[in-house]
C-alpha positions as CSV (number, residue, x, y, z in Angstrom):
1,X,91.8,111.5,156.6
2,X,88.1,109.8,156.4
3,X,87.2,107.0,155.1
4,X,84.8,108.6,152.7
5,X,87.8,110.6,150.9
6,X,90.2,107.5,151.4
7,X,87.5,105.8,149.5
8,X,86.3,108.3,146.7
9,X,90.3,108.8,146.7
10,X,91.0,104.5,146.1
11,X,87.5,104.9,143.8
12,X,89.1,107.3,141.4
13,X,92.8,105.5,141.2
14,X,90.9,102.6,140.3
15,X,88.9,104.4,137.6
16,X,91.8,105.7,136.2
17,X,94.0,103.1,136.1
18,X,91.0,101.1,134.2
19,X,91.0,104.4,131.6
20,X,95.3,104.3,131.7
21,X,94.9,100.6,131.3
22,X,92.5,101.2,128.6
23,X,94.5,103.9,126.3
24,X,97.8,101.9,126.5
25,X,95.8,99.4,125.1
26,X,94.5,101.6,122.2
27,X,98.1,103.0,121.7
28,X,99.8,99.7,121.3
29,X,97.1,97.9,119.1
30,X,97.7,101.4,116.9
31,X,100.9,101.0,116.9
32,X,100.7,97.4,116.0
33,X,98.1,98.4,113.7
34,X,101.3,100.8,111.9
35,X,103.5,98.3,112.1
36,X,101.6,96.2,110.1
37,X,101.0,98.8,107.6
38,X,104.7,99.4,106.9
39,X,105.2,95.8,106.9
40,X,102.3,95.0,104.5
41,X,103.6,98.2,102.1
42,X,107.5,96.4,102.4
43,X,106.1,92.9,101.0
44,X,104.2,94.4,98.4
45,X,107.0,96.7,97.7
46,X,109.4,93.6,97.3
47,X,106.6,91.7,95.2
48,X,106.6,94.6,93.2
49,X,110.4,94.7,92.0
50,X,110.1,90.4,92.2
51,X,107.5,91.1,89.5
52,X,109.6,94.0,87.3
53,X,112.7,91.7,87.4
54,X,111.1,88.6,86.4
55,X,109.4,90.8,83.5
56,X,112.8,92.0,82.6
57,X,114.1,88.7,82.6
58,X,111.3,87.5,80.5
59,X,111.7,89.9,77.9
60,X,115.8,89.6,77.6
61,X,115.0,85.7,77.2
62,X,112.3,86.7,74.8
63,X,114.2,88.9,73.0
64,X,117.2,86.2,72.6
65,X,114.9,83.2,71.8
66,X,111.6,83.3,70.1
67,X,111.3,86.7,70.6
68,X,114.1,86.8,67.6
69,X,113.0,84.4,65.7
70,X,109.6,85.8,65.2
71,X,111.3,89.0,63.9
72,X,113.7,87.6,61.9
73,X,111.0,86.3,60.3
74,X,108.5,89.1,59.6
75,X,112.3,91.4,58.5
76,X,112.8,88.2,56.1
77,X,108.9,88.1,55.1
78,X,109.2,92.0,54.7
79,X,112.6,91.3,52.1
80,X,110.7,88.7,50.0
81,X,107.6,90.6,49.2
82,X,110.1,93.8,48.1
83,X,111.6,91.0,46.0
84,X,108.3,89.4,45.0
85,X,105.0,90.4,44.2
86,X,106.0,94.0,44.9
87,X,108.6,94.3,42.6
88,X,106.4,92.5,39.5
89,X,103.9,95.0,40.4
90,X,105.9,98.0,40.3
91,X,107.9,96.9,37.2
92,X,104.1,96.3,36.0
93,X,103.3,99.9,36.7
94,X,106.3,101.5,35.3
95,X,105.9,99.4,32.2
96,X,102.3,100.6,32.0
97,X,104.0,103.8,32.4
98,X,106.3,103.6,29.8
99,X,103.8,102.8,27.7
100,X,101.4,105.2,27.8
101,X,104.5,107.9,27.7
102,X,105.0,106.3,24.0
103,X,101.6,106.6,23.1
104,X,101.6,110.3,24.0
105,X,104.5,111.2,22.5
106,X,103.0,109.4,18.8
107,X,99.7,110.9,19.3
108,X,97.8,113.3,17.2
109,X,98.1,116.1,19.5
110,X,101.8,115.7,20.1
111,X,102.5,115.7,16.9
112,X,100.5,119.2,16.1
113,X,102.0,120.5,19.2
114,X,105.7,119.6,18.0
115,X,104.9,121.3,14.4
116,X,103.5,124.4,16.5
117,X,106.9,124.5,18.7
118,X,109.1,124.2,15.2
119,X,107.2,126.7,13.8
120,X,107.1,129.3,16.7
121,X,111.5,128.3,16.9
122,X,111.6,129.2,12.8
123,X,109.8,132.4,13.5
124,X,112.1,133.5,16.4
125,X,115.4,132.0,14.5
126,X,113.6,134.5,11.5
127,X,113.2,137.9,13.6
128,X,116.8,137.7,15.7
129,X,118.0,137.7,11.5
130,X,115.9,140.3,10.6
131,X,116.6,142.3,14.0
132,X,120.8,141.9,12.8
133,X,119.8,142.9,9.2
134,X,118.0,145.7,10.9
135,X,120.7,146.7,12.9
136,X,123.4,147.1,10.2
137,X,121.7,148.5,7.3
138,X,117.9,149.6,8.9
139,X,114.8,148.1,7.9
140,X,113.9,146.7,4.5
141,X,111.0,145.4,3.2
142,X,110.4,142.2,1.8
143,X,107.7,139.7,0.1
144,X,108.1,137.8,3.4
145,X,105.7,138.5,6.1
146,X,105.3,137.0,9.0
């Protein structure tokens, strides 16, 4: 062997253990580089549900302390104004009501239309008489006409 290929030989095992050396590196800083991604993703993962519970808890407690009493109180605020001002009003509109309903029933144009629905009843009562009279002895004549 001469000392020219001993050396290119020795030359290129030194080169590529520097690349070898050099893409280890690279592999293990990427897989640190993972790792710290999966790690990262687990904490936030675990702040995540630490958040949900503590909103969970929040809303139970909420729910059972002043979360209650603020609906109790809008459900009893709800009851007193069905009891209060809503109920005046609404006996105040169906008195109104009421009222006008008398009114039409006494006015001018009732009346005329009652006289026309009494009138219109005596004619029919008249003509299912006539139409019986009719039937048994056949039509007569009469001074009535309607």
């Amino acid at each position: 062997m001469d000392p020219l290929s001993l050396g290119l030989g020795l030359g290129s095992s030194v080169i590529g253990g520097l690349f070898g050396i050099g893409q280890q590196k690279t592999a293990a800083s990427i897989a640190q580089a993972q790792l710290a991604a999966q790690n990262a993703a687990f904490l936030e993962g675990r702040e995540q549900n630490k958040g949900a519970l503590a909103g969970a808890l929040f809303n139970k407690l909420f729910d059972v302390g002043s979360g209650g009493d603020i609906a109790f109180g809008r459900e009893k605020a709800g009851k007193e104004f069905l009891v209060g001002p809503y109920a005046e009003r609404r006996m105040g509109l169906g008195s109104e009501e009421a009222k006008r309903a008398r009114l039409a029933d006494i006015s001018p144009e009732a009346k005329e239309r009652a006289r026309f629905e009494n009138r219109l009843a005596i004619e029919r009562e008249t003509a299912a008489r006539r139409a019986q009279t009719d039937a048994m002895f056949g039509p007569i004549s009469s001074s009535y006409r309607a």
